[in-house]
N, C-alpha and C positions, 0 to 999 in steps of 0.2 A: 502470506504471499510468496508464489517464488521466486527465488531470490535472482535467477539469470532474466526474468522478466523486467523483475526490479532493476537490474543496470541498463536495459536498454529503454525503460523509458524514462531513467534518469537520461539514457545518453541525447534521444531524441526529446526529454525537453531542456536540455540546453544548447544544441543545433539550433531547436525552436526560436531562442533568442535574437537568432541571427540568418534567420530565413522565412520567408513566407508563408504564411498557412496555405497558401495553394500548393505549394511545394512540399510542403510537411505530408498534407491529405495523399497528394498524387503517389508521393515515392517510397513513404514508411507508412502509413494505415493500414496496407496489406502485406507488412513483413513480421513474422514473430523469432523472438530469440530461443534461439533451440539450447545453445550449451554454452557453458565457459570450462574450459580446462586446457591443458598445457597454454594458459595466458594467453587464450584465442577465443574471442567472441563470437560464434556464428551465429549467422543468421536466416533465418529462412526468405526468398523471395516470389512471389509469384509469377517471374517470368523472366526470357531470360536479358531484357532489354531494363527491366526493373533492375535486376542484378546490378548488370552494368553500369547501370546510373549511378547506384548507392557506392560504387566501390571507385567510378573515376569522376562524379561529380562530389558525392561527399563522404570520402574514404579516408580523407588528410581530416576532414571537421570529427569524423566518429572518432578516427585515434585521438587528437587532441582532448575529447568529452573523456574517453575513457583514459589519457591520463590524469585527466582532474577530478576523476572519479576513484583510481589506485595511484597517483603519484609514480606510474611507472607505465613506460611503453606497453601497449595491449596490441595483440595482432588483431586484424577485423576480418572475418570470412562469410562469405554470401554463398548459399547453395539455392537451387532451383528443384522444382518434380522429380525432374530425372535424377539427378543426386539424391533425393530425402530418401531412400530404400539402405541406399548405403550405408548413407549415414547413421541412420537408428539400429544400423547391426551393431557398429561400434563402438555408438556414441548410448548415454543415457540420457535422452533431450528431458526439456524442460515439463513436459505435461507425463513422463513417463510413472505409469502406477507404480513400478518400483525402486522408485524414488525415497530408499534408507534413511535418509536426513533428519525428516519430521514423524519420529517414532517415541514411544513412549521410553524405551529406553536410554536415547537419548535426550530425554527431557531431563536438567536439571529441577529439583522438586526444592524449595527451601521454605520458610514460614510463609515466604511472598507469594506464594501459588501453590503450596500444598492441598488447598482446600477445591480450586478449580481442578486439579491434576486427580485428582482420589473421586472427582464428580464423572469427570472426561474417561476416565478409567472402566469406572462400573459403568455407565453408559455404553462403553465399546463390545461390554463382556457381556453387557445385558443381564447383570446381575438384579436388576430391578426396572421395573416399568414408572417408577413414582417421579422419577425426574425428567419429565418431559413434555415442555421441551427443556434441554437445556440451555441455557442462556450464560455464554464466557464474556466479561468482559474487563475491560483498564485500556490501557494508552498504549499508543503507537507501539512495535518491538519489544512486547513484553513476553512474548509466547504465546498468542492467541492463534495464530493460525498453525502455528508447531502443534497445539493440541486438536486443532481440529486434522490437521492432516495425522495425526497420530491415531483416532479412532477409526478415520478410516483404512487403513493400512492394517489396525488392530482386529477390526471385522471384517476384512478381507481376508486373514490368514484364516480366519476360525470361522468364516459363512463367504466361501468364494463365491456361492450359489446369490447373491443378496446382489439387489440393484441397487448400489451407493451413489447419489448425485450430490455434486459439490459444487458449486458456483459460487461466485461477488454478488454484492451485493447488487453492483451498475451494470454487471454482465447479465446479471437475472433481467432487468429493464433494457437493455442493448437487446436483449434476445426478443423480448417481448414484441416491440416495436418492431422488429425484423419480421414475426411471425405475422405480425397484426398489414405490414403491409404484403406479405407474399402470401396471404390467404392459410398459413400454417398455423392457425389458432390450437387446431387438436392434435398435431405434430407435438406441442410447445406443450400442452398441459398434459400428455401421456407422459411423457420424460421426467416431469414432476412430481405427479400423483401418482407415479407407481412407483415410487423409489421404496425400499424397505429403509433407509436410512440417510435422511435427508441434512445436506450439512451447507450453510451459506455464512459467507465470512463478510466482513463487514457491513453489516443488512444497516445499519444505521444510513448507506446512499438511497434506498428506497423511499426513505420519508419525504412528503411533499411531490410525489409523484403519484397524482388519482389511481391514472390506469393500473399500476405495479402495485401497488396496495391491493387494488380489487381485485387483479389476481392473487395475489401474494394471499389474500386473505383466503380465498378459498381452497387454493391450493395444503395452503394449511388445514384449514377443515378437513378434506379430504384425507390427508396425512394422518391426522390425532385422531380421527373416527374411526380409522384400520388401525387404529394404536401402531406406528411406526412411528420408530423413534427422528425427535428433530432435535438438530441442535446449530445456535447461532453465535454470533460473534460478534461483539461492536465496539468501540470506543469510549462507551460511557452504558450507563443502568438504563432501562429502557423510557424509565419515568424522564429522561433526562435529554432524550432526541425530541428535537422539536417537529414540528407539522406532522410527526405521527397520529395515523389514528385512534380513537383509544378502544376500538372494538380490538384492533391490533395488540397495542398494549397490554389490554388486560389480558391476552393470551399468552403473553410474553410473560406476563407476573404469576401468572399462575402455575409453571414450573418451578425448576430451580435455576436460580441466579446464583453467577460464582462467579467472585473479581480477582483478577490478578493486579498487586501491585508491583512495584519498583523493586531490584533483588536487594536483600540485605549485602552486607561486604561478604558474608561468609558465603553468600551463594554467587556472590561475582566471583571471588575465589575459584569456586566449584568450577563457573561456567568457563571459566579463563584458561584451568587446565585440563578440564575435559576436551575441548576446542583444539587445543593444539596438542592433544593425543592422539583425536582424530584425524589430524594432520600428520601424524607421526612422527612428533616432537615435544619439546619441551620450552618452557620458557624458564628464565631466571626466576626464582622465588621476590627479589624484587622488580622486576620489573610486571611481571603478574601484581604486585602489591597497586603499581603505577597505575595498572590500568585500570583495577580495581576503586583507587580513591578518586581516579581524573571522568570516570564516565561510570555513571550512578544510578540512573534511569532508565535506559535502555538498551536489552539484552543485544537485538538486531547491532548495536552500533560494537557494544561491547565484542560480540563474535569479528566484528569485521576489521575491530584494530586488530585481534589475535592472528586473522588472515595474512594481514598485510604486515605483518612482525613476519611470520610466518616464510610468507612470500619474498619477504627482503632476505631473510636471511637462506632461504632455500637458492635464489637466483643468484644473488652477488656473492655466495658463502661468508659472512659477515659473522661474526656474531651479537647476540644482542645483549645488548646490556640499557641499565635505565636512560642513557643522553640517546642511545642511539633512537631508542623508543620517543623520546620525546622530539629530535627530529622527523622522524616518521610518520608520528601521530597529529604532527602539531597542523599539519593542514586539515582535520578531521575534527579538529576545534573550532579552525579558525570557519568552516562552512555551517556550525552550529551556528556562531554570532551575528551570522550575516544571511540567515535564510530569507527576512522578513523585508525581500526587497520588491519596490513597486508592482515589478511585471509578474512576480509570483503572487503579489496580492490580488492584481486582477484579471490574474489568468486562473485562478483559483474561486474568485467571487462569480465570475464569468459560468464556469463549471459549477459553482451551488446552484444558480438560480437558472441553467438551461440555457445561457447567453453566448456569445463567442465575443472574445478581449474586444473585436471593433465595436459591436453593441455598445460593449459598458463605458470603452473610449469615446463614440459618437457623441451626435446631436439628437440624439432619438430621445424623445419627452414621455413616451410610453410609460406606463406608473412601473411596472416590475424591471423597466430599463432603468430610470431615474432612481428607482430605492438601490438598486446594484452599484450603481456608481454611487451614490451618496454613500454608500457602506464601506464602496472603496478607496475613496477618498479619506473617508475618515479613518481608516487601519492604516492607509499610507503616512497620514500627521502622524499616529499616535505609536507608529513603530520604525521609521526614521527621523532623520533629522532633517529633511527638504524641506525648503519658504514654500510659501504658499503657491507664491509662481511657478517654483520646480514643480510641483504636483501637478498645477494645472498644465504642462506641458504634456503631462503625460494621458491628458484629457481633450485633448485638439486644440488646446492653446488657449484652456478658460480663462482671465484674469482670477488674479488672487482673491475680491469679493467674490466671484461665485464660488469657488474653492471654499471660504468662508462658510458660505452659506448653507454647502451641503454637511459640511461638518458641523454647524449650531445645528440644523435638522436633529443628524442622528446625537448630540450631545442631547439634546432639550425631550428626548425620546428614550433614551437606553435605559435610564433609570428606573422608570415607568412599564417599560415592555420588557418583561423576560422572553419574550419570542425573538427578539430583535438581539438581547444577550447568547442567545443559544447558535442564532445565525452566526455573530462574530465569533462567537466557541468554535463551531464547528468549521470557520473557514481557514481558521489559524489551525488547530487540531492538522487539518489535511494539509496544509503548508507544510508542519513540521513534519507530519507522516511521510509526506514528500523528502526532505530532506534527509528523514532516519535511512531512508530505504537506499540513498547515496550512498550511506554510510557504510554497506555489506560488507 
């Protein structure tokens, strides 16, 4: 994912918090973040009355988000049409092909991912046709979409001639539906089906959506029949997404699968001082040891303390050493302990099952309304500490018995349903994905 997208819809969903979904929709749904450098966030706007919104109605909310997203004052800038020319002379925005970052050379490689990195590789060179599709996959920040943007970067230098398309997995179905209502049905499956090199990141959001499947499915055909190469990316093995279909799946198993796990200490090492080379510095050999023992699991977070070491010490000329690191860092922990809170559980449940947070909050008795909220109800007991009452406030004021009730539901169920297990997987899963991508 990239990573200047990633802070601004960290930025606007914590605005969100405290503003309207009508107001969310009107004034950011048509803005994309272009760049972050010299500690300035810009932004792209679609007009120039939109601009001005965003910077004197919520100019003072964006800085605040983004200091609690770097712990340190962030400038905020809005550009318009007329500006975006300029801009992309000097600026490298955020969709730009060459975009350095996610390359194979700077992929650190250790036991933890050697095996995806050495598949992602001959895939790019086309050393062989036997692994395809390829199929990357592990947890949140582990380098999945580093590898996938590294093949295509890596067959763009050596096949400039090649039509590479890369898309989300929710962008692939956001397009779809776009297509499906403005009549561009053959628009939408040309741009697919002729790619020579077809690469989707997180495809595990596809599942459970009929129409995007049946696309999805034939577009693949089309694909694997001209033997172009595909390669995907998800958060778990494929046997392991639920409401996938298994005409799907077994197309997915029939390639090669390759997991990345969690780095070992020797390859958080690696990544710690590679990172802030690239910055053009160095860290203390203990305080690299620091960051290495304190954040274990994922890479995305590991780079983003480096950053902001980095960044302290570049702005205030500080030096660092291990306290000042742990001042620094220590609010990048404290957003770990506390991602799993109510309005992300069902602003998250909401977004699984195709709902929006008032549905799941309402009074709507609808069976896929009611299983939403029984679900999110029950992740709210089972990952804070709120009476049953506090819960039910956040449900239009249910008393505590029905709160009860929807929780014996899914207790008296889970056991029994692995579908029902894989939904609570996956809505926690994307919670913390949420909170990793904070963490940049």
């Amino acid at each position: 994912m990239n990573s200047v997208n990633e802070v601004w819809e960290r930025v606007v969903e914590i605005i969100s918090k405290n503003t309207t979904r009508a107001a969310i929709d009107a004034w950011f749904k048509g803005c994309e973040a272009l760049d972050y450098s010299d500690n300035t966030l810009t932004v792209f706007a679609p007009s120039i009355f939109s601009k001005n919104i965003l910077l004197d109605r919520f100019g003072a909310q964006v800085k605040r988000a983004l200091f609690e997203i770097f712990s340190m004052d962030t400038e905020f800038a809005v550009i318009t049409e007329d500006e975006l020319e300029g801009f992309r002379a000097t600026h490298k925005t955020a969709g730009s092909a060459d975009d350095s970052e996610y390359t194979f050379d700077r992929f650190v490689v250790g036991k933890s991912n050697s095996f995806a990195h050495a598949a992602a590789l001959s895939v790019a060179r086309q050393e062989t046709k036997r692994y395809n599709p390829l199929f990357i996959y592990g947890d949140s920040g582990l380098g999945k979409t580093h590898l996938l943007h590294a093949i295509k970067h890596e067959v763009r230098k050596n096949h400039p001639e090649y039509n590479i398309v890369y898309v989300k997995g929710d962008d692939f179905t956001n397009e779809l539906i776009g297509a499906i209502q403005s009549g561009r049905n053959i628009e939408f499956r040309d741009k697919y089906r002729k790619a020579d090199f077809f690469l989707m990141d997180d495809i595990q959001f596809i599942a459970g959506k009929s129409a995007t499947q049946e696309e999805f499915f034939h577009t693949f055909n089309a694909l694997y029949e001209e033997n172009h190469q595909i390669v995907f990316t998800s958060d778990r093995p494929p046997r392991e997404i639920s409401l996938l279909e298994d005409r799907i799946l077994t197309r997915f198993e029939a390639g090669l699968q390759a997991d990345i796990q969690p780095p070992d200490y020797e390859t958080r090492m690696a990544i710690i001082k590679n990172k802030a080379k690239d910055m053009g510095g160095t860290l203390p050999e203990d305080v690299c040891d620091y960051i290495a023992n304190n954040m274990t699991s994922n890479v995305r977070q590991i780079e983003g303390a480096v950053k902001k070491l980095m960044a302290y010490k570049e702005l205030l000329d500080n030096q660092i050493d291990v306290q000042v690191a742990e001042k620094v860092l220590k609010d990048m922990f404290r957003r770990n302990e506390s991602i799993m809170t109510p309005l992300a559980i069902i602003e998250e449940t909401a977004r699984y099952f195709g709902l929006t947070d008032r549905d799941v909050k309402g009074q709507s008795k609808m069976k896929n309304v009611a299983r939403a909220r029984q679900i999110a109800i029950y992740m709210i007991r089972l990952n804070t500490n709120l009476s049953l009452k506090d819960i039910g406030e956040y449900f239009s004021g249910r008393d505590h018995s029905t709160v009860l009730n929807s929780i014996r539901k899914v207790e008296d169920s889970i056991t029994e349903s692995p579908e029902l297990q894989s939904i609570i997987k996956d809505i926690t899963a994307n919670i913390n994905a949420k909170s990793n991508a904070a963490n940049i």
